[in-house]
C-alpha positions as CSV (number, residue, x, y, z in Angstrom):
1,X,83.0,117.5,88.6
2,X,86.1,120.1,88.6
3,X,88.2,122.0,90.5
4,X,85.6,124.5,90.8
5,X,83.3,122.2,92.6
6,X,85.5,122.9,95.2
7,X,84.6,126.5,95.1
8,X,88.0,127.6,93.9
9,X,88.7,127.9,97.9
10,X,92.6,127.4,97.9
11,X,92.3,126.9,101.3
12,X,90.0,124.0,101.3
13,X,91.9,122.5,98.5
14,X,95.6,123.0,100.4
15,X,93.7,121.2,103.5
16,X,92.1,118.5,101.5
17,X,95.8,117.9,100.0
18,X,96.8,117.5,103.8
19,X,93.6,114.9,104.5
20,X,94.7,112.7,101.9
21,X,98.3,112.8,103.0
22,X,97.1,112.2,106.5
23,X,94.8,109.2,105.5
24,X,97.8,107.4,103.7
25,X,100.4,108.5,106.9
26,X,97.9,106.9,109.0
27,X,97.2,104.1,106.3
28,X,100.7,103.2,106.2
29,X,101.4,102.9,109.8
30,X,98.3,100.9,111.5
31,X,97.0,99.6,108.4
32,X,93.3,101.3,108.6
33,X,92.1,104.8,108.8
34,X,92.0,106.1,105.6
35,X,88.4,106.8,104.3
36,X,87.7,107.9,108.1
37,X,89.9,110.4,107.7
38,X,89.5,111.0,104.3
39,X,85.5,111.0,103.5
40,X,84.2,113.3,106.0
41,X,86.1,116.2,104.5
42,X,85.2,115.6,101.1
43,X,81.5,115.6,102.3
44,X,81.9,118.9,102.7
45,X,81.6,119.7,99.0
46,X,80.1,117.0,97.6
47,X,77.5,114.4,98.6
48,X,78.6,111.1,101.1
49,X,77.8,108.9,98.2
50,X,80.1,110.7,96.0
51,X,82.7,111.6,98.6
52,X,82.9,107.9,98.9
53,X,83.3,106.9,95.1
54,X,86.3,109.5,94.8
55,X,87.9,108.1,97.4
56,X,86.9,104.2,96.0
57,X,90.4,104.0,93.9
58,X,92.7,105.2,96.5
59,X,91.0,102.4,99.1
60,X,90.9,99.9,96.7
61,X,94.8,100.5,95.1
62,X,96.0,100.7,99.0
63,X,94.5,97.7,100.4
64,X,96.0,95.6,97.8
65,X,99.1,97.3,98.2
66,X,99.1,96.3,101.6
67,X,97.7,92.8,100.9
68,X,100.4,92.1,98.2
69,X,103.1,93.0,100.7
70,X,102.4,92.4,104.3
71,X,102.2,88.5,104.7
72,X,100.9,85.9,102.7
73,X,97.9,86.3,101.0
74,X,97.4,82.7,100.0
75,X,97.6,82.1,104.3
76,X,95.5,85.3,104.6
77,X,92.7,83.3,102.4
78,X,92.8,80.3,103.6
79,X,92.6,81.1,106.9
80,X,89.7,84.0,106.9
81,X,87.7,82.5,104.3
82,X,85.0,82.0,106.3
83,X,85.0,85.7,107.9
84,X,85.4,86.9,104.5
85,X,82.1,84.9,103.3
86,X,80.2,86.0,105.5
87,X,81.1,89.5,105.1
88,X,80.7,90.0,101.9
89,X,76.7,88.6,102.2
90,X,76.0,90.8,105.5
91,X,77.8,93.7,103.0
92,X,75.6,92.8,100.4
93,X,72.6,92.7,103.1
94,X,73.0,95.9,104.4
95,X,73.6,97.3,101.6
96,X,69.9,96.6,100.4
97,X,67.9,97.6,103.6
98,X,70.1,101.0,103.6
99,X,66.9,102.8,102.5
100,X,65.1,101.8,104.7
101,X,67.6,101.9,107.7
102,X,68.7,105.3,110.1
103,X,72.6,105.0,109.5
104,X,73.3,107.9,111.6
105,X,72.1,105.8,114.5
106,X,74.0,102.3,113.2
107,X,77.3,104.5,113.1
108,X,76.8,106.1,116.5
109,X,76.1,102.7,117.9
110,X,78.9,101.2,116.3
111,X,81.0,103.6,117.5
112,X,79.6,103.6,121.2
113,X,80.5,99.8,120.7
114,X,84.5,100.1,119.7
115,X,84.9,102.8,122.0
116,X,83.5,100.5,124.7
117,X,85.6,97.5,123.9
118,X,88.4,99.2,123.4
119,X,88.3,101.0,127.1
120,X,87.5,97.3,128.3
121,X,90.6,96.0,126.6
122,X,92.9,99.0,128.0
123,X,91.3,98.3,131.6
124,X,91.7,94.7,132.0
125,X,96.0,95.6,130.2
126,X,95.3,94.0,126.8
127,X,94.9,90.5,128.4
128,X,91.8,90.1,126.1
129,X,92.0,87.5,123.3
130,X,90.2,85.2,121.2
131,X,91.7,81.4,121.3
132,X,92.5,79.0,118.7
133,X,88.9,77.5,119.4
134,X,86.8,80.2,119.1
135,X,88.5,82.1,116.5
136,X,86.3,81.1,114.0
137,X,83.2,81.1,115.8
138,X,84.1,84.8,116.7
139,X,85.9,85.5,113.4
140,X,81.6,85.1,112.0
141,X,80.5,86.7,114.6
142,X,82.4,90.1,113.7
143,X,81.9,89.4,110.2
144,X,78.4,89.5,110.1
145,X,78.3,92.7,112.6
146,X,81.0,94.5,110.2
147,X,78.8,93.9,106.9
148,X,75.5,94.8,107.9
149,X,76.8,97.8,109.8
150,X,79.1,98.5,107.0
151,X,76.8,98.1,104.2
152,X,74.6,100.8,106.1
153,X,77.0,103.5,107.0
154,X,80.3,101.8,105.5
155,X,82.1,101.9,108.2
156,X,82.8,98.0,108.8
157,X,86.3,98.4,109.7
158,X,86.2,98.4,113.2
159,X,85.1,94.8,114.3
160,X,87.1,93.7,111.9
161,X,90.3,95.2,113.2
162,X,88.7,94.4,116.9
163,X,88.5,90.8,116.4
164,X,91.9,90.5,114.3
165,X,93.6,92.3,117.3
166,X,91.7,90.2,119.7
167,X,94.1,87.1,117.7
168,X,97.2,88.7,118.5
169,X,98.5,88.8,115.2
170,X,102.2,89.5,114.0
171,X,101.5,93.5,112.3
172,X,102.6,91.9,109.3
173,X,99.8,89.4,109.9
174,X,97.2,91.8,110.8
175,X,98.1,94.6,108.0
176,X,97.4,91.5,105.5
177,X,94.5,90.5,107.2
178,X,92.9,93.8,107.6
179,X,93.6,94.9,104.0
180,X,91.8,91.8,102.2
181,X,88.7,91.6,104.6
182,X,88.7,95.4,103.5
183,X,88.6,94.8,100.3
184,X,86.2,91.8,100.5
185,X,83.8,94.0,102.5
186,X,83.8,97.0,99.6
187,X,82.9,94.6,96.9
188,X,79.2,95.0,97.3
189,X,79.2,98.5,98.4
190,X,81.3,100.1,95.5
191,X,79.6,97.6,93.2
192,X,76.4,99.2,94.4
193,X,77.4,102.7,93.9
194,X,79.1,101.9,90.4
195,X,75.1,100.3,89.6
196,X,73.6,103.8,90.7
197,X,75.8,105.7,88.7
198,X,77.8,107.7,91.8
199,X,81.0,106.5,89.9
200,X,80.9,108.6,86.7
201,X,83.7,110.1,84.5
202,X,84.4,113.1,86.8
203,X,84.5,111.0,89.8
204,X,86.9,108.5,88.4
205,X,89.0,111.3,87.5
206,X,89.2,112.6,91.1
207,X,89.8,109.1,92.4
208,X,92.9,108.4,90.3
209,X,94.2,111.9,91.3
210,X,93.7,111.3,94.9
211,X,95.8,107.9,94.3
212,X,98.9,110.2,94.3
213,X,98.8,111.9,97.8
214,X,97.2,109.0,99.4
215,X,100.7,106.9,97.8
216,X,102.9,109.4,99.4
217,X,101.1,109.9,102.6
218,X,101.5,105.7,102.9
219,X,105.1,105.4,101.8
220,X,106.1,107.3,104.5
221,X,103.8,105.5,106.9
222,X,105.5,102.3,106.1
223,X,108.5,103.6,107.0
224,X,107.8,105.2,110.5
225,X,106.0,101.5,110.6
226,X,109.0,99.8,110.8
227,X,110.7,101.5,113.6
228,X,107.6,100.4,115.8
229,X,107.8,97.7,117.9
230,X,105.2,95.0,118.4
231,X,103.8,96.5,122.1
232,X,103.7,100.5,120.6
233,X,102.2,99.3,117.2
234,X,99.5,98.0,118.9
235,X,99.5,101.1,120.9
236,X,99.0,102.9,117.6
237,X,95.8,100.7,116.8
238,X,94.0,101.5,119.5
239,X,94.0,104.9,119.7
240,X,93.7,104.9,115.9
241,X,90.2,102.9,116.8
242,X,89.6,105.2,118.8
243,X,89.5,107.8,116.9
244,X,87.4,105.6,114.6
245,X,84.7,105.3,117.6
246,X,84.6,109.0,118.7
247,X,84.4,109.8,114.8
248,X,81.6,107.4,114.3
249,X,79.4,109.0,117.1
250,X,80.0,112.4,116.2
251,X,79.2,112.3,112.9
């Protein structure tokens, strides 16, 4: 795959430039967002399998970016191991039974779901959280919903980011939290996609290109990031989820 699979279209390519810029501003400020805003516009050219395995490297470099410097990731481990367990099976799950499995409908359901919770968060004025006791309990609970959604339609972001905001995490916290239950959930789906062959030559090629905007697009996230306080940066999450919802049932 070249340049030309693009269709030599300028135009397209000046906008994907902005998309991956856009993904890593957005990236860089909440923490999440990135293939969502990414993907869709490279499925415009390409197959969704292979939209995905460009963007696999970009995803994969910025979520242990984020991991290796927002928070502890030896705390971050200990204390979602379980979440991130279960994950990585319902990934690996839903990964298997995608053949067989309408994941237009799992994504517009999903989506239908975060929007839901999200209005039912902003109604009752954030006052929703998950307790010390049933963190864990709930922590499984959004686990197993996030893989075997996410192995279908690979969008298994938001009840992760629902249930880690539902903690009332410090950002630093929740940006380290979000990126390595990211990263735990892609395991099985890129492993999958490097078995069938989406991840060839020409694909890795395009992934390590997009690394660069993506890079730039998150550096200056991160810094806008830091003139947030703790009440607009969750703010920022929730419309970003949003988004994420109204995106999911579109689609």
């Amino acid at each position: 795959m070249t340049l030309d699979a693009f269709g030599g279209d300028p135009v397209f390519l000046a906008l994907l430039l902005g998309a991956l810029l856009l993904g890593g501003f957005v990236k860089g400020v909440v923490g999440i967002g990135l293939p969502l805003v990414t993907i869709p516009l490279l499925a415009l050219k390409m197959p969704p399998a292979q939209a995905i395995a460009v963007m696999m490297l970009p995803i994969v470099a910025s979520n242990l970016w984020q991991v290796a410097t927002c928070g502890d990731v030896r705390v971050t481990a200990r204390r979602f191991w379980p979440v991130t367990a279960v994950l990585i099976a319902a990934t690996a799950v839903g990964t298997l039974v995608l053949v067989n499995i309408d994941a237009g409908s799992a994504r517009t359901a999903l989506g239908a779901i975060v929007i839901g919770v999200i209005l039912l968060q902003t109604l009752v004025g954030g006052r929703v959280r998950v307790t010390e006791r049933f963190e864990r309990p709930a922590g499984l609970a959004a686990g197993a919903v996030a893989g075997v959604v996410g192995g279908m339609s690979n969008a298994f972001g938001p009840p992760l980011v629902i249930y880690l905001m539902a903690l009332r995490l410090k950002p630093g916290d929740f940006l380290s939290a979000t990126a390595f239950l990211f990263l735990a959930g892609g395991l099985p789906l890129y492993g999958g996609l490097i078995l069938a062959g989406e991840f060839r030559q020409s694909e890795a090629i395009l992934s390590l290109l997009a690394c660069l905007p993506v890079a730039a697009g998150m550096a200056l996230g991160g810094r806008v990031r830091g003139y947030l306080p703790e009440k607009q940066f969750r703010h920022a999450v929730t419309i970003v989820l949003i988004v994420v919802g109204l995106s999911l049932v579109l689609r």
